[in-house]
C-alpha positions as CSV (number, residue, x, y, z in Angstrom):
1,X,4.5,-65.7,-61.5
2,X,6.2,-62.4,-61.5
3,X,9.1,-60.8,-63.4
4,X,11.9,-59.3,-60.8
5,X,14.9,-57.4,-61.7
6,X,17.7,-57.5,-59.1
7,X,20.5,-55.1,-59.4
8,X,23.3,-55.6,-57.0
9,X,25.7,-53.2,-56.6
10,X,29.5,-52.9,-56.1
11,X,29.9,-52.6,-52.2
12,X,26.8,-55.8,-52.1
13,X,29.1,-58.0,-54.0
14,X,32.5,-56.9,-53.1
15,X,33.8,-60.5,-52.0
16,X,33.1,-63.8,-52.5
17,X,31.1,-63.9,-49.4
18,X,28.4,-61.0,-50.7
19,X,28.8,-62.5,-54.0
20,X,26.9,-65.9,-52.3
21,X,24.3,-64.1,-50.1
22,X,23.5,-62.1,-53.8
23,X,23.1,-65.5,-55.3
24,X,20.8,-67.0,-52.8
25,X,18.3,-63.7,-52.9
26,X,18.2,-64.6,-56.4
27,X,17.4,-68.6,-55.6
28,X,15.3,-67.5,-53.2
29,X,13.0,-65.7,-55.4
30,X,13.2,-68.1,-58.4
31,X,11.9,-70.7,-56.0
32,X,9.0,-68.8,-55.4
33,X,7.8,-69.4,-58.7
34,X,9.0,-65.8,-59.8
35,X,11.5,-64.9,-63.4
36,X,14.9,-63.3,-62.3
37,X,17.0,-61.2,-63.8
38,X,20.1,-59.8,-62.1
39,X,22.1,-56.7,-62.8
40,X,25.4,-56.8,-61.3
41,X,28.1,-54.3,-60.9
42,X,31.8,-54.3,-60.6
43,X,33.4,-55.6,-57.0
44,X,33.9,-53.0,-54.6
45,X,36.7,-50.8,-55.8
46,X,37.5,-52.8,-59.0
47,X,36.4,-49.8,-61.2
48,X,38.6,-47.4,-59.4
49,X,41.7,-50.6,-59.6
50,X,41.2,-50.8,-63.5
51,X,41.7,-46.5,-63.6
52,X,44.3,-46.7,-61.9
53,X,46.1,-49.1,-63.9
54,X,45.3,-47.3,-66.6
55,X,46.8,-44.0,-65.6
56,X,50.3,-46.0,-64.5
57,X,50.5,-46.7,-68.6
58,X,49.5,-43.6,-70.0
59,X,47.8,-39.9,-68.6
60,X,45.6,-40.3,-72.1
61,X,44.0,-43.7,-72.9
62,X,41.7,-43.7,-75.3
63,X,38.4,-44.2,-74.3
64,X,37.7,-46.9,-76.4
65,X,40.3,-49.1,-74.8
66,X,38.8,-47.5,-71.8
67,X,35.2,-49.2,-72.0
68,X,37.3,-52.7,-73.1
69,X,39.2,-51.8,-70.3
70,X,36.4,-50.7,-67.2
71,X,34.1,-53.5,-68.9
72,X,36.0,-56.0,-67.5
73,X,35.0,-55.7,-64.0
74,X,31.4,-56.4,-64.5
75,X,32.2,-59.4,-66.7
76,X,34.1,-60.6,-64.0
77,X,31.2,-60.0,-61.5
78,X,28.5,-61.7,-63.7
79,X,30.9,-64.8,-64.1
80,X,31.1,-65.4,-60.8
81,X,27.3,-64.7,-59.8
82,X,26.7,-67.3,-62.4
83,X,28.7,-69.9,-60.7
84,X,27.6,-69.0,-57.2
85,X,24.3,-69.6,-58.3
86,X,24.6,-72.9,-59.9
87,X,26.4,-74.1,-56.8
88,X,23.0,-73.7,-55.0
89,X,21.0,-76.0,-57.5
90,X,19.8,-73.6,-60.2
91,X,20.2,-72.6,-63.7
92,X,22.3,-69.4,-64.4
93,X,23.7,-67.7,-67.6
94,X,25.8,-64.6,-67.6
95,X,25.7,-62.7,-70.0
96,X,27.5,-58.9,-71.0
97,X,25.7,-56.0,-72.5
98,X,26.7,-57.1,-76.4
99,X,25.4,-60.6,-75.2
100,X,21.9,-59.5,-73.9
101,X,21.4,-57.1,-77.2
102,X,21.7,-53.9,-75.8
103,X,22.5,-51.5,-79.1
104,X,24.5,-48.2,-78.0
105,X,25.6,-45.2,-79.8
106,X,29.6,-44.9,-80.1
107,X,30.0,-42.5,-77.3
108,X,32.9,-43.7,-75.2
109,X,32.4,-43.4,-71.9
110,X,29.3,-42.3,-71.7
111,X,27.2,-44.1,-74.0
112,X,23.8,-44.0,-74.7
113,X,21.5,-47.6,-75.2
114,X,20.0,-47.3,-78.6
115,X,18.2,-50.3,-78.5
116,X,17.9,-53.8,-76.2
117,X,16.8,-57.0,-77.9
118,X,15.2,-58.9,-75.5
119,X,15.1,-62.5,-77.0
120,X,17.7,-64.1,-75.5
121,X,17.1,-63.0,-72.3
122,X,13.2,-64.3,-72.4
123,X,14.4,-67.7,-74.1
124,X,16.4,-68.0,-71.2
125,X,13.8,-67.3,-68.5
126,X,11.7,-69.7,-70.4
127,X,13.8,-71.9,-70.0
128,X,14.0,-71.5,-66.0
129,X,17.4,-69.9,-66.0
130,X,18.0,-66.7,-63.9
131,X,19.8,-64.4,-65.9
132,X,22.6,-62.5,-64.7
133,X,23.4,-59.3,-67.0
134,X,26.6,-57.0,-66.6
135,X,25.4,-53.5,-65.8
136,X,26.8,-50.3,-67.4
137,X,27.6,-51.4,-70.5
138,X,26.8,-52.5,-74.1
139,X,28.2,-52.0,-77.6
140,X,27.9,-50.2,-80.9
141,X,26.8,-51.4,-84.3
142,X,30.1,-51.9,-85.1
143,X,30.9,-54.5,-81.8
144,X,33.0,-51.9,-80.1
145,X,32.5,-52.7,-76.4
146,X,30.9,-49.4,-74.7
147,X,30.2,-48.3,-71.2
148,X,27.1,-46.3,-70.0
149,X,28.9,-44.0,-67.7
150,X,27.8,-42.3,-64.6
151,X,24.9,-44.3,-62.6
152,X,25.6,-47.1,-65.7
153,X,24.4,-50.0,-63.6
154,X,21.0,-48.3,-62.7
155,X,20.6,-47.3,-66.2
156,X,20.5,-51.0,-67.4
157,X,18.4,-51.9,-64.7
158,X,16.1,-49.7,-64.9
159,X,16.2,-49.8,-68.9
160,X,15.7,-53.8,-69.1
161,X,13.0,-53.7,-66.0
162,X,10.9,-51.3,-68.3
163,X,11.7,-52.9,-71.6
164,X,10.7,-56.5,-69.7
165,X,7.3,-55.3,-68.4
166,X,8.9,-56.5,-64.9
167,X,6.6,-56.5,-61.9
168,X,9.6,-54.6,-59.7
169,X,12.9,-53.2,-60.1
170,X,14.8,-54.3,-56.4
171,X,18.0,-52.3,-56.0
172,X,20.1,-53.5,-53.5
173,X,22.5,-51.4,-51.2
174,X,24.5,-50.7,-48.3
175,X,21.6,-49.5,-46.3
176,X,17.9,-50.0,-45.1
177,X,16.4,-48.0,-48.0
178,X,15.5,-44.2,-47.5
179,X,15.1,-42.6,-44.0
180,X,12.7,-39.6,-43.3
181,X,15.8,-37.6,-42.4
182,X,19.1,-38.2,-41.7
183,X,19.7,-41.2,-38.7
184,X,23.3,-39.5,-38.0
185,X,21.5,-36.2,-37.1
186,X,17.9,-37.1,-35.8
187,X,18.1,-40.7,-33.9
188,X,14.5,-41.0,-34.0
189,X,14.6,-41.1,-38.3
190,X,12.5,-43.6,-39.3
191,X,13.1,-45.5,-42.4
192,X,10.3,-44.6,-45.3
193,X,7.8,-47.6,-46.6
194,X,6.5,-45.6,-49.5
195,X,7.8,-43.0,-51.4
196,X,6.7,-41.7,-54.7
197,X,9.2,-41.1,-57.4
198,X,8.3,-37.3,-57.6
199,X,9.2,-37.5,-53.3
200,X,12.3,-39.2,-53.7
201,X,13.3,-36.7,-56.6
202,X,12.6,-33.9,-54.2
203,X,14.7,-35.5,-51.7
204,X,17.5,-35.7,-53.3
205,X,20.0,-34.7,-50.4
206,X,18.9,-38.0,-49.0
207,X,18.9,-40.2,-51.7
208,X,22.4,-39.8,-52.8
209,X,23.7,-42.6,-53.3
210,X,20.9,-44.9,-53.2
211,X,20.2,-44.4,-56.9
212,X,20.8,-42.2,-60.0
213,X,18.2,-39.6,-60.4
214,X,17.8,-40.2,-63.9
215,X,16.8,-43.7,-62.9
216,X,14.3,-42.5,-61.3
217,X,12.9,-40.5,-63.9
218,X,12.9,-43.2,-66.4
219,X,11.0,-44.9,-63.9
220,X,8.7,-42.7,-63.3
221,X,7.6,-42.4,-66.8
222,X,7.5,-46.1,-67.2
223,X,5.7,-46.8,-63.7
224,X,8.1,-49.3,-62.8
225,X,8.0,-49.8,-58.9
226,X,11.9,-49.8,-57.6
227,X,12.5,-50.7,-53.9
228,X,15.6,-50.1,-52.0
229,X,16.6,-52.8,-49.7
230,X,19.6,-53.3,-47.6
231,X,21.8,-56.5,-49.1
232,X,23.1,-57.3,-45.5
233,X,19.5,-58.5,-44.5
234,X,15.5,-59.4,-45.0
235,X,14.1,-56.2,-44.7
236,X,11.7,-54.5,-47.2
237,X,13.5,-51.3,-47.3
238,X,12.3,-49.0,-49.0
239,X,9.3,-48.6,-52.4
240,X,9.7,-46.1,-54.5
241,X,6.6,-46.0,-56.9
242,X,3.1,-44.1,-58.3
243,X,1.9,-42.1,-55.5
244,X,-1.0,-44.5,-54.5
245,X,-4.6,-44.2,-54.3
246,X,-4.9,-44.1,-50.7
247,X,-4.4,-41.1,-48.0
248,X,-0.6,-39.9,-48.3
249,X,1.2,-38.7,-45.7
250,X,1.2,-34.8,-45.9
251,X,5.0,-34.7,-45.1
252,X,7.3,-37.3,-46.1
253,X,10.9,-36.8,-44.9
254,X,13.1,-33.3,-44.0
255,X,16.1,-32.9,-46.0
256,X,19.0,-30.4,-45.2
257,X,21.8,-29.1,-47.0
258,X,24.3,-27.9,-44.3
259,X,27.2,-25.7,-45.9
260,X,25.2,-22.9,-48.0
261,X,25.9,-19.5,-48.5
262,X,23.7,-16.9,-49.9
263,X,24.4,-14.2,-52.8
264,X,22.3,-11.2,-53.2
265,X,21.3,-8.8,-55.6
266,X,19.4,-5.6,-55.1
267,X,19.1,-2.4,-56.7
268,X,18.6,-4.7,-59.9
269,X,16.5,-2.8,-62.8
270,X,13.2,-4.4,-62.9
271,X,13.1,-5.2,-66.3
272,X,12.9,-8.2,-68.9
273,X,16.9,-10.0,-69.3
274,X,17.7,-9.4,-66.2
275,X,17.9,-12.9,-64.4
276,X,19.0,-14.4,-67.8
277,X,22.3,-12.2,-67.2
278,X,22.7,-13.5,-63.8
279,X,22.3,-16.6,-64.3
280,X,24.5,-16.7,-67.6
281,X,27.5,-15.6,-65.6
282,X,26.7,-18.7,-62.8
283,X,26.6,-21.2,-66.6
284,X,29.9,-19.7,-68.0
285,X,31.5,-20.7,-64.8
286,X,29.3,-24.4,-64.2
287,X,28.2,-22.8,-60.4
288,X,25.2,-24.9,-59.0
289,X,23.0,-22.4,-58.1
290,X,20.2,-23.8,-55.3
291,X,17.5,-21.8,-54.1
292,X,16.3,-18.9,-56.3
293,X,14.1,-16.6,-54.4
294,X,12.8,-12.9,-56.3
295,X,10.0,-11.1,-54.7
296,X,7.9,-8.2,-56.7
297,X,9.9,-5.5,-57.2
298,X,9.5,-2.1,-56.0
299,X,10.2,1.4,-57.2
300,X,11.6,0.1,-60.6
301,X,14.1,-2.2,-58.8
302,X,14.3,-6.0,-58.3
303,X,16.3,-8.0,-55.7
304,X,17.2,-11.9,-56.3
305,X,18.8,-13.8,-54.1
306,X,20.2,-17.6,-54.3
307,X,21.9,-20.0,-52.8
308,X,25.7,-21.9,-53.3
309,X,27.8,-24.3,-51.8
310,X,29.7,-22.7,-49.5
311,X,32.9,-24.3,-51.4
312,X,32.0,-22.2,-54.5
313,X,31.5,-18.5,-52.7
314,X,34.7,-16.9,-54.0
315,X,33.8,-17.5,-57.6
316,X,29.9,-16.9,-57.4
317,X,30.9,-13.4,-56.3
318,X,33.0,-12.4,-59.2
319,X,30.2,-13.4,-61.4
320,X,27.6,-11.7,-59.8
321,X,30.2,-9.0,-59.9
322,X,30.3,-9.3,-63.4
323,X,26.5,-9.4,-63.9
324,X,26.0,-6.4,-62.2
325,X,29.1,-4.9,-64.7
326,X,26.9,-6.0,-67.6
327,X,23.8,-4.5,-66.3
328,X,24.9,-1.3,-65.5
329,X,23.0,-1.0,-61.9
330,X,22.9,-2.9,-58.6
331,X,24.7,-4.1,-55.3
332,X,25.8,-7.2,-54.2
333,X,25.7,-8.7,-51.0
334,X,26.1,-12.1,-49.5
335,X,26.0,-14.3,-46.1
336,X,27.6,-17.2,-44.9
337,X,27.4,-20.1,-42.2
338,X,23.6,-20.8,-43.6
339,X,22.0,-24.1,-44.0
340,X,18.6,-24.9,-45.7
341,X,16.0,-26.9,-44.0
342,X,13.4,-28.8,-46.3
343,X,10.2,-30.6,-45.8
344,X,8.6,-33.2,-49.1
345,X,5.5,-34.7,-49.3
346,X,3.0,-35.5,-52.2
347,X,0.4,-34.7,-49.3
348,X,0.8,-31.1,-49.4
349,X,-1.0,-31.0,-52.8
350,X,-4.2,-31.6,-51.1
351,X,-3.2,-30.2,-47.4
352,X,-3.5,-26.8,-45.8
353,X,-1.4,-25.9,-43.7
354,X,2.0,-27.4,-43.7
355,X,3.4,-24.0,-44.4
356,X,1.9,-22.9,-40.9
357,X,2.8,-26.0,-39.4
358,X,6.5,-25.9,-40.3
359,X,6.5,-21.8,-39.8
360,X,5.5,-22.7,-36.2
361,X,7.7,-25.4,-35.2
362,X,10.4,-23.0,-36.4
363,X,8.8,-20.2,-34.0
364,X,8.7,-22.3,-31.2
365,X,12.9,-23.6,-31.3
366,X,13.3,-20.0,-32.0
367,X,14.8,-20.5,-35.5
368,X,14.7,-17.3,-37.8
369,X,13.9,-17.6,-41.8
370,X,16.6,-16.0,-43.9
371,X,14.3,-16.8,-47.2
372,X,11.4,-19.0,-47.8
373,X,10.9,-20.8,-51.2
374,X,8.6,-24.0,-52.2
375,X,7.6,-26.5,-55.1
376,X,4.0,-27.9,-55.3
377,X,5.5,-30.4,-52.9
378,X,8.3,-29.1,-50.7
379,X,8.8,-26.1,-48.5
380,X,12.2,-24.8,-48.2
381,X,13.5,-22.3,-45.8
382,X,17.3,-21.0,-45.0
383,X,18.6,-20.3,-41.8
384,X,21.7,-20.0,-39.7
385,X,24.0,-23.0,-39.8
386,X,24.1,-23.1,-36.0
387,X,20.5,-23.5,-36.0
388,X,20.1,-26.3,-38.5
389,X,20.2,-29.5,-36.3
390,X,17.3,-27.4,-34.3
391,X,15.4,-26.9,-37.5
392,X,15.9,-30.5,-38.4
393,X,14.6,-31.7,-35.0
394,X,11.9,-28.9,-34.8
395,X,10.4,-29.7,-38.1
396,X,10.5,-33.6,-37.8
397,X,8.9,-33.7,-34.4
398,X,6.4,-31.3,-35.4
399,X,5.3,-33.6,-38.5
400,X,5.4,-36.6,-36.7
401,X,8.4,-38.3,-39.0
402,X,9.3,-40.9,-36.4
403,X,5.8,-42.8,-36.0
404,X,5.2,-45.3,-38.4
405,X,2.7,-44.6,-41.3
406,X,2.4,-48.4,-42.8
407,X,4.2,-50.7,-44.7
408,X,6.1,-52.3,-47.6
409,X,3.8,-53.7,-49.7
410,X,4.7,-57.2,-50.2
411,X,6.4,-58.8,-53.5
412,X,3.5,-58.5,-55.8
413,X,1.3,-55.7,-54.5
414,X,4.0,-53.2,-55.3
415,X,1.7,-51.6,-58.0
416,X,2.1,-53.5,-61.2
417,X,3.9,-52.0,-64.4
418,X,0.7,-50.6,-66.0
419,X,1.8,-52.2,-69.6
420,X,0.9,-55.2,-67.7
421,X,-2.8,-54.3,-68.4
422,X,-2.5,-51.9,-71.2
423,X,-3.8,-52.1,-75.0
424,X,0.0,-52.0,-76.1
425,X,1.3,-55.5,-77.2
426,X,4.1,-56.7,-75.3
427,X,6.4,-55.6,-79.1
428,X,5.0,-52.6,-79.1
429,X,5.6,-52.0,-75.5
430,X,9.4,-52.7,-76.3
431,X,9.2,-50.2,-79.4
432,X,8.2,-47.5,-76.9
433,X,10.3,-48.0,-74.2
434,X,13.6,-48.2,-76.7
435,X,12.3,-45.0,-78.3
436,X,13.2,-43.3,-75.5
437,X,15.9,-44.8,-74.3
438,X,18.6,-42.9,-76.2
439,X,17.0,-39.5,-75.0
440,X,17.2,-40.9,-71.3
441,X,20.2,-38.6,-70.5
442,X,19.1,-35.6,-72.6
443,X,16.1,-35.2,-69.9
444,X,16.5,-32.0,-68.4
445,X,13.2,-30.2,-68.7
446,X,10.1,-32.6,-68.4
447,X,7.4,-30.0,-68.8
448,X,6.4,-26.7,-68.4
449,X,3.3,-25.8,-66.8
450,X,1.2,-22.7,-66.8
451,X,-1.4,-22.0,-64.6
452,X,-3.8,-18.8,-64.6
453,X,-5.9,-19.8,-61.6
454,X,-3.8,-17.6,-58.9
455,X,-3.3,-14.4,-57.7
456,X,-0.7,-13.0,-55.9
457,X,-0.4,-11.3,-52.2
458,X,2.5,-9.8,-50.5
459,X,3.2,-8.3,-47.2
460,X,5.8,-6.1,-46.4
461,X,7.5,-4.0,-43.7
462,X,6.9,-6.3,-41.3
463,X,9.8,-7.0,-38.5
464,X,12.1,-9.9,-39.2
465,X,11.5,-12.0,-35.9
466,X,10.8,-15.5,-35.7
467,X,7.1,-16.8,-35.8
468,X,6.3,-14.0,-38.6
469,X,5.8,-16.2,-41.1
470,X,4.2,-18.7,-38.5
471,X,1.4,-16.2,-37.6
472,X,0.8,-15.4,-41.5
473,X,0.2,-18.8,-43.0
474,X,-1.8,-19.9,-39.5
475,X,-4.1,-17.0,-40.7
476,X,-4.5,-18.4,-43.9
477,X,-4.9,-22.7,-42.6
478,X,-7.4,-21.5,-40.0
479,X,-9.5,-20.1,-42.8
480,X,-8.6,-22.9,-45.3
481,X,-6.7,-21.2,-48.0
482,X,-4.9,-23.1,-49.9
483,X,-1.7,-21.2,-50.1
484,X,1.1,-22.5,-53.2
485,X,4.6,-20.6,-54.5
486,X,6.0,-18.4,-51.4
487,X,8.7,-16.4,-51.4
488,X,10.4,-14.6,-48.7
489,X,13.8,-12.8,-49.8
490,X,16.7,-12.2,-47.9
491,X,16.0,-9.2,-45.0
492,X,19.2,-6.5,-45.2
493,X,16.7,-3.7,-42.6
494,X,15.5,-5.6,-40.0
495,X,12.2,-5.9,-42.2
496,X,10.8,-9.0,-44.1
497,X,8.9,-8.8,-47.3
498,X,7.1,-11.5,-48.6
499,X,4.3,-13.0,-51.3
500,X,2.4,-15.9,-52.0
501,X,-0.1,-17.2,-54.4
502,X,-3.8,-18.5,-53.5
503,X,-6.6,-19.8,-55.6
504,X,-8.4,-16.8,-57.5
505,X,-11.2,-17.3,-55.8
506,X,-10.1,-17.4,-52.4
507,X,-8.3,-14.3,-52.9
508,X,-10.7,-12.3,-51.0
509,X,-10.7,-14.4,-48.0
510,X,-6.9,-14.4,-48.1
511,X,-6.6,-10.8,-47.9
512,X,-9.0,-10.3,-45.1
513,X,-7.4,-12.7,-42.7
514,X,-4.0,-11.5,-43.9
515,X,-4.9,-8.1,-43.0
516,X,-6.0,-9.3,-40.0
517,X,-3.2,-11.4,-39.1
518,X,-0.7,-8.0,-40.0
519,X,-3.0,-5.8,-37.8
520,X,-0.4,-6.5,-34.9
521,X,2.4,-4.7,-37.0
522,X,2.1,-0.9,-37.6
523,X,4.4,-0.9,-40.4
524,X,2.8,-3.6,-42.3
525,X,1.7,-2.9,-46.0
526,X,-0.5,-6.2,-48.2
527,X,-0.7,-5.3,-51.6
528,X,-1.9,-7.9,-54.2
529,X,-2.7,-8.7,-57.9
530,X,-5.6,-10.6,-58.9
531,X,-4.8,-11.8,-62.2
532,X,-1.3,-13.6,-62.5
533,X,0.4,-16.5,-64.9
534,X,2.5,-18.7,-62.6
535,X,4.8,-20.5,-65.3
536,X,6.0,-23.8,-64.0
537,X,9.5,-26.0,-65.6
538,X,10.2,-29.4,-64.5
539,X,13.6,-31.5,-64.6
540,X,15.7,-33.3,-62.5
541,X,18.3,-31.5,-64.8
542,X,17.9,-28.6,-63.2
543,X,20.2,-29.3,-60.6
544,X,23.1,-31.1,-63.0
545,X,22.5,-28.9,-65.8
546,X,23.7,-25.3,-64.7
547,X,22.7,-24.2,-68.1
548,X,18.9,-24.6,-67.1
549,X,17.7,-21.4,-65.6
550,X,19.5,-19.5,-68.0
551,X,17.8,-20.9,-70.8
552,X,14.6,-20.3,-69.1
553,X,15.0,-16.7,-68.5
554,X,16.9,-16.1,-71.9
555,X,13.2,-17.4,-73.4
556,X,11.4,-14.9,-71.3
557,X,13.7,-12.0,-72.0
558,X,13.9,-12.9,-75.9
559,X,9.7,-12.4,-75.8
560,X,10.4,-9.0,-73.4
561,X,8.5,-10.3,-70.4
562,X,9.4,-9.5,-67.2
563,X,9.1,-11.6,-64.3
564,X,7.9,-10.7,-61.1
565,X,8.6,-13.7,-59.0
566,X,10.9,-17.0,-58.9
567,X,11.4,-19.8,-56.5
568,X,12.7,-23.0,-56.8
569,X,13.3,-26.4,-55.7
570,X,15.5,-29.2,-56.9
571,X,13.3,-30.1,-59.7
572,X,11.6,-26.7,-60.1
573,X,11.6,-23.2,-61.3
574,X,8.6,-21.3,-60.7
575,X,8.2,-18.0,-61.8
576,X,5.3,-15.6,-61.6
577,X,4.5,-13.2,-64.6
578,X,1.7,-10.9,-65.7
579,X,-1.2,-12.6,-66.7
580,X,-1.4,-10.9,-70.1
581,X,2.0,-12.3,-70.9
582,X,1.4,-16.0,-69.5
583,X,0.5,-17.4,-73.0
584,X,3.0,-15.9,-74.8
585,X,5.8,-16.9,-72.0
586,X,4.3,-20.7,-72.2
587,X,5.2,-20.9,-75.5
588,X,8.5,-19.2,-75.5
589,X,9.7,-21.6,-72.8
590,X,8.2,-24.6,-74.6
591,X,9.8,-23.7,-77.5
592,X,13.4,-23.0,-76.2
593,X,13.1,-26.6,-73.8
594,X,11.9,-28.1,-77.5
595,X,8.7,-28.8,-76.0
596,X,6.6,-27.2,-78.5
597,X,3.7,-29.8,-79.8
């Protein structure tokens, strides 16, 4: 017998119609044998109906009367589960967050679970009831009804599948889990059967909307499997869950953000504090910076470039304007109409050569690379809006996206919550899992990593044409190096400059095809530095927290260490410093992210 949590949410039980098809999933799998829990949201636009009530009485309620208020639409949608459910034979109880026992703090609005008693809802599966529990909400010590706030609903269904030890998590939506890119751009998209929850973090240009990062997270710390499956039919959809033992596919899905635009700035003085000033002016004015590309300076001067929404230009270049003020030196530039291209996969850990596959695929639509920047699983490149749909194309035809690469695991064979079979009693599983709980919404930076094992090689003066980076990173697949962070900045000459990092030991081998790789270009300089620290943060606050990178840099700066390089990804800074400094900038960061053991 298993342990399933459903969560339904608003658009799957919008009428009454949805609300019995929700019911009979849930009858289904309690006549299986399995224990049910349901998590149920508000109906369709009932959230938005109870606001806007609201705002025709006052333009300030208080948000205590809010969460009575918004609370209402999930108690209506439990109520009525419950009934549909007992109409087809079996036992059902609804019950609202204060009923089930989950403890908040007194945070209106957005409150966070301080606790979940989970007593009543085990009597009740005992007793072969399915339980139906209102999502997004719970109350204080003091019986004040509160509400969880954004991505509420996953939040409790994530929270009580962890605090349950349940087998799977099955979130279910308006559509047939997560595609490899997007169907409305590439028909051939094929919908994903696996994913792991690093992947679909990475991803997260396609997974809006399917479920709250955060959730994921939690999740992923917990190990509790979550699949994604479409509400309007049988399907499996989609598993999001540990990366499994097996042979992973080396590229999971292409993700593209379409409207970017690109701010540089060069001339910068290559010293410590300078990126914590950039980035301080993008905080004071809550911009989302994206990609974050800095290549090794030259001649005393540094040049970083990054990437906006398009939407948010205007007011990115008065604060780089008024970073530059601040430092005294430098010259900004930026671009517009640009898109960036993405691939993910947990294979790329143990692959060579995706860079030089990608690079090539590019070549071959005759797509240029603005600037290049990668995590330890995703490759990201920027290039001219017109030419996104062929990058899209390119890259997922070169990777082989649409063929199929396996299946859904069935019910059961999802990969088990590991508490399952862990020393921890079932009371002191519980203990754990509600320690954490109230910090769920604090997680912005997971960890920092350092790593010594790298050094570092860039090529420069080379001409900015298509298939340059192609013919590079072939070089280095051919010969098996295992190439991590690169970075290719912005070209302003007609001339590209980039770096990358390679094993220590295969820095030798490295050079010597990269040499002869560059042969063909007369203008080509390599230069390279043996001993590096590449400094690694974590999050998936990085992208919702603006106030991230800033931090980071203001560590680095506060211990006057310089940094050489930075890329990113959407849950990812990396940044390349000098080796004698990697300890001491380890421990600065760790500190400031209240890391620190």
């Amino acid at each position: 017998m298993l342990l399933v949590v459903q969560k339904f949410g608003g658009t799957s039980v919008a009428d009454a119609d949805k609300i019995k098809a929700a019911a009979a999933r849930a009858v289904k799998a309690k006549r299986l044998g399995h224990q049910v829990v349901m998590v149920v949201s508000a109906r369709g636009k009932k959230t938005d109906e109870l606001v806007g009530l609201a705002a025709e009485i006052t333009d300030e309620p208080p948000a205590r009367e809010m969460d009575m208020l918004l609370s209402t639409g999930e108690q209506e949608s439990v109520a009525l589960m419950a009934m549909a459910v007992q109409t087809l034979g079996e036992q059902a109880i609804s019950l609202t967050g204060g009923q089930i026992g989950i403890v908040t703090d007194s945070t209106h609005t957005k409150a966070r679970i301080q606790s979940i008693s989970t007593e009543r809802m085990r009597n009740a599966l005992r007793a072969g009831k399915i339980v139906i529990a209102a999502g997004f909400q719970g109350t204080d010590e003091d019986l004040n009804i509160t509400t969880l706030g954004r991505g509420g609903s996953d939040t409790t269904a994530v929270a009580l599948a962890a605090v349950l030890q349940a087998d799977v998590c099955e979130i279910y939506t308006d559509v047939e889990g997560v595609f490899t890119t997007d169907p409305r751009m590439v028909a051939e998209a094929r919908k994903i059967s696996r994913i792991s929850y690093d992947e679909m973090l990475e991803l997260a240009s396609l997974g809006a909307g399917v479920m709250h990062s955060r959730s994921i997270e939690f999740a992923s710390k917990f190990r509790v499997p979550i699949r994604v499956r479409p509400s309007y039919s049988d399907e499996e959809g989609t598993l999001i869950a540990p990366e499994p033992a097996e042979q992973l596919p080396v590229v999971t899905g292409v993700a593209f953000v379409r409207d970017e635009a690109r701010v540089s700035l060069s001339k910068l003085p290559d010293r410590p504090g300078v990126m914590q000033v950039v980035l301080e002016k993008m905080s004071e004015r809550k911009i989302p910076v994206d990609m974050i590309v800095q290549d090794v300076g030259e001649g005393g001067l540094a040049e970083v470039s990054f990437t906006v929404p398009q939407t948010d230009l205007a007011e990115t270049l008065t604060a780089a304007g008024a970073a530059i003020d601040e430092l005294g030196a430098g010259e900004l530039l930026h671009g517009t109409n640009l898109s960036k291209v993405s691939v993910v996969g947990a294979g790329m850990r143990t692959h060579t050569g995706v860079a030089a596959q990608m690079f090539r695929a590019l070549r071959d639509a005759d797509v240029n690379i603005g600037m290049i920047t990668t995590s330890e699983i995703k490759i990201s490149v920027l290039v001219d809006r017109d030419q996104c749909e062929s990058a899209v194309h390119a890259v997922h035809t070169a990777f082989g996206l649409h063929e199929e690469h396996g299946q859904v695991p069935p019910l059961g064979q999802s990969g088990v919550n590991p508490a399952k079979s862990a020393s921890m009693t079932s009371e002191e599983w519980e203990s754990d899992v509600i320690s954490r709980l109230s910090s769920m919404e604090d997680i912005v930076v997971s960890n920092v990593h350092l790593d010594r094992s790298q050094s570092r090689v860039t090529v420069s003066n080379i001409p900015d044409n298509p298939g340059i980076a192609s013919t590079l990173f072939r070089a280095n697949a051919e010969a098996g190096v295992m190439v991590d962070m690169i970075v290719q900045n912005i070209s302003h000459s007609r001339q590209a400059h980039l770096s990358f990092t390679v094993p220590r030991d295969e820095l030798e081998k490295s050079l010597e095809v990269t040499r002869a790789a560059a042969a063909q270009w007369d203008t080509a300089q390599i230069d390279h530095q043996e001993q590096i620290a590449k400094l690694s943060v974590t999050g998936i606050g990085l992208r919702s927290h603006t106030g991230v990178g800033e931090k980071l840099f203001q560590a680095l700066a506060a211990a006057d260490i310089n940094v050489q390089m930075i890329n990113t990804s959407e849950v990812r800074i990396s940044t390349v410093v000098d080796a004698d400094h990697g300890e001491a900038a380890h421990a600065a960061v760790l500190a400031a992210f209240d890391l620190a053991e």
